[in-house]
C-alpha angles and dihedrals in degrees: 000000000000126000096250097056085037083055096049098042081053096052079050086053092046096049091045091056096049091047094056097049089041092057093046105044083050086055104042115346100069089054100038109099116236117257140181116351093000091069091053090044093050096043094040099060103047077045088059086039089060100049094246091128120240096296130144116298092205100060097034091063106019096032107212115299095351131137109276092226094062080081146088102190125067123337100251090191090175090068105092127216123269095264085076103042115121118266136210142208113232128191114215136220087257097048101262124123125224132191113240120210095218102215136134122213128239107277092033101144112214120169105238133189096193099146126354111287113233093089094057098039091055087048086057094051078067104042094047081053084060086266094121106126132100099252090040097056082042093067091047086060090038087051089045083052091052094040080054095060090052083048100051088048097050089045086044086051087046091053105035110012134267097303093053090043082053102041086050100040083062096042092052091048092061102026110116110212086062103042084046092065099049098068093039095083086231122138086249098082080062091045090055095058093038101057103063097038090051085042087055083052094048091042099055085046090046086058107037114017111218118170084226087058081047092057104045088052091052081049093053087045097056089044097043080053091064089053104024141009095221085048079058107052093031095091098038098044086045087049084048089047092051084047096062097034106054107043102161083069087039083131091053090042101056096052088051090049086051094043100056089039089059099041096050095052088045084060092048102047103086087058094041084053101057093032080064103039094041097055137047105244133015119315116167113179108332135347121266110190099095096039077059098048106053101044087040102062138082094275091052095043104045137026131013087338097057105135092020149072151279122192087206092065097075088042146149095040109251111251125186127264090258098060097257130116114274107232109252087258087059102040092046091053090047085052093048081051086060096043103050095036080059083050099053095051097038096033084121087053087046083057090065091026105063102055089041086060084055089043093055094042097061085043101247096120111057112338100171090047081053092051098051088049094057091054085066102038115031088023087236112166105245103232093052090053083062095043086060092036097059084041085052105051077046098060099035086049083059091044094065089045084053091042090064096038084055100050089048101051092044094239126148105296115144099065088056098054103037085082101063085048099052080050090050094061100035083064104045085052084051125012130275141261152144104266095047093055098071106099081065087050087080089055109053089039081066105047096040086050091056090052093047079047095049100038087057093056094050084053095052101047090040090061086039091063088045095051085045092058096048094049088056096044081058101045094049090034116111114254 
């Protein structure tokens, strides 16, 4: 295939892809109300716009434990009234004791870490260009998920040539669990284009080691850190690997491996640096109590939940002794305490329970569970989730076919599956589910797309050597 028919194949691809978001987000997205981290990602950034910091969105509209109608932001409706806000016994300076209602009110400005911070600040470029409203910041994800499916095909045609570039370029256009995610506002619509363009980067390293390749991966690592934690690990553990690998460059390799180690952290540190001076105690990239929390407790352990999550379990928020608000490094220590007391009197149940988490995340323990789920958290329309899911099991059954048909020819393999397996683990030290797998969907489009590839050129030859043989019965045959 020559560049000039790949590159138009890519800009079908595109256009496909777009159409298909597009269409989507006209029939359901515009309409569908904003839920869970959306909501962060889509108040934190016109918060940011504004010049507010990045501080908490839910106190900063609703307040803690205030009435929801104070407000004139978003309609946080799981913040109770005052009537059911924690309360405190204080002692006071005389020896009595009274009882403290703990609340903050709307506007309260608290710096918050919540989740990593590149996918908010991106949203607040737009919104400081006038882009600021819900269905606005959710075309820049649907234009990042179109950008991801140019991206997949040029990485597919890095790893495999120019017809698997193509054949996965059009998967990922139509593939659900990735189109899902673009109108949804979530960080994933960025993931989707970072990842193939970080896996190009590692590749070209992979193959030919440079200390300036080591470097831009470091870049992307430090980068991927401050949107996901895979993104983060996935330079250094494929430097490791290298290391390992190829021993007889074990010199080359190792300054590669520091190189990205240190680069990456270089990247990381402003944010290391304000994570430490804005909280009370240590928060590196993100907080991790209530993550804790909510995939370490009975509902998570045991029932229809096993391998998820439940937000209840990391509430009521913990307050201090005095009646005051305890600042987000506090609280998320006190939640890791929950959360590891539950662990050390339930570690035979983890047992079951972690790969149950991976299970769950590839979709092989209950699929149609994950998918309801998904209805109430990601507000994901049922019969689309299905749709995915059977495209999905489709796709990941031709990745193991291209799996094989990669080992076996010696071509680039490792970089591509060390995705699924950072996703793997990720899963198995948290819970699974479709929408955190994404940074594996990359992988098994590729390799899907070389057996397709490869499967095509077995039938035509197939049918070449037929036609050849007939061919030759007519030429020698009597007239």
């Amino acid at each position: 295939m020559s560049t000039k028919a790949f590159v138009v194949c890519l800009a079908l691809a595109a256009a496909l892809g777009f159409a298909v978001r597009f269409g989507t987000f006209l029939w359901e997205g515009r309409t569908a109300p904003l839920s869970g981290d959306a909501v962060f990602y889509h108040e934190t950034a016109n918060l940011l716009a504004d010049g507010k910091g990045y501080i908490n969105p839910v106190f900063f509209h609703a307040g803690y434990c205030f009435d929801t109608g104070v407000s004139d932001g978003p309609k946080y409706s799981f913040l109770p009234g005052l009537e059911n806000c924690p309360r405190v016994e204080v002692v006071q300076a005389d020896g009595s004791v009274q009882t403290e209602i703990v609340s903050l009110p709307p506007g309260t400005e608290e710096p918050t870490a919540a989740h990593p911070p590149l996918w908010s600040v991106i949203l607040s470029l737009a919104s400081r260009l006038g882009f600021d409203s819900v269905n606005q910041h959710r075309m820049v994800g649907l234009l990042f998920g179109v950008l991801g499916v140019v991206l997949i095909g040029i990485a597919g045609r890095e790893l495999f040539g120019e017809k698997v570039g193509v054949v996965a370029a059009f998967i990922a256009a139509v593939y659900g669990f990735l189109w899902l995610n673009d109108w949804s506002l979530m960080s994933e619509s960025l993931v989707i284009a970072f990842v193939p363009f970080m896996t190009i980067v590692a590749v070209r390293w992979w193959r030919t080691p440079t200390w300036k390749m080591a470097i831009a991966l470091g870049v992307l690592s430090g980068l991927g850190g401050l949107l996901r934690t895979e993104l983060l690990t996935y330079g250094p553990l494929l430097a490791l690997a290298a290391l390992i690998v190829n021993r007889a460059r074990w010199k080359r390799q190792l300054r590669d491996f520091a190189i990205v180690s240190a680069v990456c952290l270089a990247v990381l540190a402003p944010w290391f640096v304000r994570n430490m001076t804005a909280f009370r105690q240590p928060i590196f990239l993100s907080p991790t109590g209530t993550l804790q929390a909510q995939t370490n407790c009975d509902e998570a352990y045991y029932g229809e939940k096993t391998g998820y999550w439940e937000r209840f379990c990391a509430e009521p928020e913990p307050v201090g002794d005095n009646g005051t608000m305890l600042d987000e490094s506090e609280r998320d220590a006190i939640k890791r305490g929950w959360a590891n007391d539950y662990i050390s009197t339930h570690k035979g149940r983890l047992l079951v329970v972690a790969p149950l988490r991976s299970l769950r995340m590839f979709n092989l323990y209950d699929p149609i569970g994950t998918a309801r789920f998904d209805m109430a958290v990601e507000n994901r329309e049922f019969r689309q989730s299905i749709f995915s899911l059977m495209e999905y099991y489709l796709v990941a059954a031709l990745a193991i076919f291209g799996g094989v048909i990669a080992w076996r020819r010696r071509l680039t393999l490792f970089p591509v599956i060390l995705w699924p397996a950072l996703v793997a683990l990720v899963a198995a030290a948290s819970f699974g589910n479709n929408r955190y797998r994404v940074s594996a969907e990359p992988s098994f489009i590729w390799l899907a797309s070389l057996a397709l590839c490869v499967l095509f050129e077995r039938i035509r030859n197939s049918h070449r050597v037929t036609d050849s043989a007939k061919t030759a019965s007519t030429a020698t045959s009597p007239s």
